[in-house]
Backbone as CSV, one residue per row, in Angstrom:
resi,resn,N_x,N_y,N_z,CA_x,CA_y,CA_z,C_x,C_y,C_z
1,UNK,142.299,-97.071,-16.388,142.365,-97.867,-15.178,141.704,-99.228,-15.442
2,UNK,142.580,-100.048,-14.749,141.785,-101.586,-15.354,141.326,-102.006,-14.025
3,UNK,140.192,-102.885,-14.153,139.165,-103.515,-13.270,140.268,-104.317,-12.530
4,UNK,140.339,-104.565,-10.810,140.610,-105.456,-10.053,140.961,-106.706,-10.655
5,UNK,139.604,-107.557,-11.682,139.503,-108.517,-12.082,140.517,-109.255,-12.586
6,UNK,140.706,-107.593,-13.936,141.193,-108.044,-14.888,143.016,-108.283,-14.525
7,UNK,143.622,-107.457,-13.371,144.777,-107.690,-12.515,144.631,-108.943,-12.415
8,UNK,143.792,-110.053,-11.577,143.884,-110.706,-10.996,143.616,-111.695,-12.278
9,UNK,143.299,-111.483,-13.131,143.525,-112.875,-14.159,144.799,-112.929,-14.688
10,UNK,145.243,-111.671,-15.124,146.253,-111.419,-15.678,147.464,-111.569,-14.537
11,UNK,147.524,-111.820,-13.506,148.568,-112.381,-12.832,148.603,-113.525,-12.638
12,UNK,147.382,-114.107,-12.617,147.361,-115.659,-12.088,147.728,-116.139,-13.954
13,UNK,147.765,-115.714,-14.974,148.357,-116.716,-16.402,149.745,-115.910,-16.437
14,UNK,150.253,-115.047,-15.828,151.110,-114.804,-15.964,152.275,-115.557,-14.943
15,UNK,151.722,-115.573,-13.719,152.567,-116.636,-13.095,152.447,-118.142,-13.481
16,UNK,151.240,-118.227,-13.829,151.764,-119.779,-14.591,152.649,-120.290,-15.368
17,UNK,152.663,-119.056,-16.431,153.206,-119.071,-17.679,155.138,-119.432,-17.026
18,UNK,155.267,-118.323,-16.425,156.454,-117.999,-15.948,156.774,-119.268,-14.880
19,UNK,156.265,-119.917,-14.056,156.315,-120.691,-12.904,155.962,-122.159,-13.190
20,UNK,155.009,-122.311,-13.319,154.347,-123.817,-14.153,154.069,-123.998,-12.550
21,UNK,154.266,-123.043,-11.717,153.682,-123.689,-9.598,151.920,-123.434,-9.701
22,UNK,151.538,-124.064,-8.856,150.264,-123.933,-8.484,150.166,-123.190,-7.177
23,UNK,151.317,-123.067,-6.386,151.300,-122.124,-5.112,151.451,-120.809,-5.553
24,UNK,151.102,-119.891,-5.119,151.501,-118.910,-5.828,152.866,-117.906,-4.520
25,UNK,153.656,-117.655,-5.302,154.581,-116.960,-4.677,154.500,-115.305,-4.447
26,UNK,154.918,-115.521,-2.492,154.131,-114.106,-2.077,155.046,-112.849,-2.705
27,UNK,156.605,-113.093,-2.518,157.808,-112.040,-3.367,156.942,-111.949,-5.022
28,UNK,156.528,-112.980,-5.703,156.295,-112.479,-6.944,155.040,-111.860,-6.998
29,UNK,154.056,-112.016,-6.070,152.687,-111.386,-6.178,153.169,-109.983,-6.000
30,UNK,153.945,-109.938,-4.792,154.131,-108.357,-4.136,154.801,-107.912,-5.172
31,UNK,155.626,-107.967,-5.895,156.299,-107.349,-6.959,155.255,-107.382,-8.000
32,UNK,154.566,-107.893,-8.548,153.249,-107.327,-9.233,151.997,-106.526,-8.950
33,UNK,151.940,-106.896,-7.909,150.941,-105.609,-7.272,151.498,-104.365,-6.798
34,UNK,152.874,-104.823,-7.092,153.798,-102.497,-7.015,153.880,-102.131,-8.324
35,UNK,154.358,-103.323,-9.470,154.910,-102.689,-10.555,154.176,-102.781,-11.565
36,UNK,152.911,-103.732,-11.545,152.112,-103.276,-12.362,150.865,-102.466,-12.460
37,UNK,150.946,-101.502,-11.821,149.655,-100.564,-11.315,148.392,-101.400,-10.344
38,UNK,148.359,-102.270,-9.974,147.470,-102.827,-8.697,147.176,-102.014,-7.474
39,UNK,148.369,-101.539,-7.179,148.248,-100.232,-6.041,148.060,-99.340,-6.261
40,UNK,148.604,-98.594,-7.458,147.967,-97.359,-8.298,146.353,-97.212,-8.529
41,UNK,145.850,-97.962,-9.221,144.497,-98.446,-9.560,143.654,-98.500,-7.918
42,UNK,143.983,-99.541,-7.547,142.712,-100.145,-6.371,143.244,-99.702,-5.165
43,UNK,143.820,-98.372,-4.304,144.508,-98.637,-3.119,143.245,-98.902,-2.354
44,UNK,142.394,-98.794,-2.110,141.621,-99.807,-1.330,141.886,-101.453,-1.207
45,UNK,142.661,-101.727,-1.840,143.037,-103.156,-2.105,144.009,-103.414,-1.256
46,UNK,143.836,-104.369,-0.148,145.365,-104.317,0.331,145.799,-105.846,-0.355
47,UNK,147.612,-106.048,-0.415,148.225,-107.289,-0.764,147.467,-108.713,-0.349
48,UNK,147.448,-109.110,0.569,146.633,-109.661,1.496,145.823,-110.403,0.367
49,UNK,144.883,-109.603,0.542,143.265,-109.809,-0.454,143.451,-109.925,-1.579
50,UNK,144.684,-109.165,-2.282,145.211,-109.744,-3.997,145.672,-111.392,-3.951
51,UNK,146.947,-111.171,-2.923,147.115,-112.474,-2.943,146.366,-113.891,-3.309
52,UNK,144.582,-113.698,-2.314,143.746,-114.414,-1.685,143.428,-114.401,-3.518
53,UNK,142.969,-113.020,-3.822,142.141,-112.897,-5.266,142.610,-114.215,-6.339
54,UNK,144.319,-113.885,-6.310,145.190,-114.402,-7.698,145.334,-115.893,-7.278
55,UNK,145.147,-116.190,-6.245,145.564,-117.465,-5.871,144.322,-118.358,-6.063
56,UNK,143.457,-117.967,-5.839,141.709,-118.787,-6.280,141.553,-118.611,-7.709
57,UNK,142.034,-117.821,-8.453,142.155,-117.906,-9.739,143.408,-118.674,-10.640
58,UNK,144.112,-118.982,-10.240,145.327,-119.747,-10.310,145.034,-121.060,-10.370
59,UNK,144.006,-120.964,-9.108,143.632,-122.719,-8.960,142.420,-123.211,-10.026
60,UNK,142.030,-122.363,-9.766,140.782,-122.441,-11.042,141.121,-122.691,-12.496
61,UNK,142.278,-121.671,-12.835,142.664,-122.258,-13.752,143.345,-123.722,-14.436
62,UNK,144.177,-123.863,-13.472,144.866,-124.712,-13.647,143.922,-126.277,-13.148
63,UNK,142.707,-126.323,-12.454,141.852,-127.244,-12.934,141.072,-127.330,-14.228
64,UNK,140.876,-126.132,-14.970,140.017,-126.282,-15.662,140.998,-126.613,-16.359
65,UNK,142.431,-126.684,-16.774,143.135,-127.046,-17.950,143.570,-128.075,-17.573
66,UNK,143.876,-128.734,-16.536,143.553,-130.140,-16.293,142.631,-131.304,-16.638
67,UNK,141.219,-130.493,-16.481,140.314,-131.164,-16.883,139.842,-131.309,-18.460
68,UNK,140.703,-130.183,-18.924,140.774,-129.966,-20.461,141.406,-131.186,-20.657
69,UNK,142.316,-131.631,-20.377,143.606,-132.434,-20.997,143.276,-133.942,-20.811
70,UNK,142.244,-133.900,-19.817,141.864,-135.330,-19.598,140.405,-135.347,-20.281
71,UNK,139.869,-134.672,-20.745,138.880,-134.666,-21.646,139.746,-135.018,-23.026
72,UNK,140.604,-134.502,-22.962,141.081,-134.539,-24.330,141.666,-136.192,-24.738
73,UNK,142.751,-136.699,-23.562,143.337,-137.722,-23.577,142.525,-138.748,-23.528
74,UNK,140.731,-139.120,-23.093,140.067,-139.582,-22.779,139.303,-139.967,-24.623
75,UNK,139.421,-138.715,-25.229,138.676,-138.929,-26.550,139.663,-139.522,-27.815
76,UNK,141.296,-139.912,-27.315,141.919,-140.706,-28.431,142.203,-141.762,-28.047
């Protein structure tokens, strides 16, 4: 059984990967939280609160690799 967490990172680089959106889409969350064990694992978890989870991590990410890139573009 994998940690909440580790769901919720692993969806938020997986929809990036797949999407390049920063919104995150509620059809693709809900189809990951049925088919990849999210509901199996945590049913204390409702969609809702994954959503909330993957979507603050989504954003997070995608600043910090923002801020990567302008660190980066900044040093040539």
């Amino acid at each position: 059984m994998r940690k909440l967490s580790d769901y919720v990172e692993i969806a938020a680089e997986e929809y990036w990967q797949e999407t390049g959106k920063d919104e995150l889409d509620s059809l693709w969350i809900a189809e990951f939280y049925q088919d990849c064990g999210v509901l199996d694992d945590h049913p204390e978890h409702d969609l809702v609160g994954f959503y909330a989870l993957v979507q603050k991590a989504l954003t997070r990410n995608i600043r910090r690799a923002e801020k990567l890139a302008r660190l980066q573009q900044s040093r040539r």
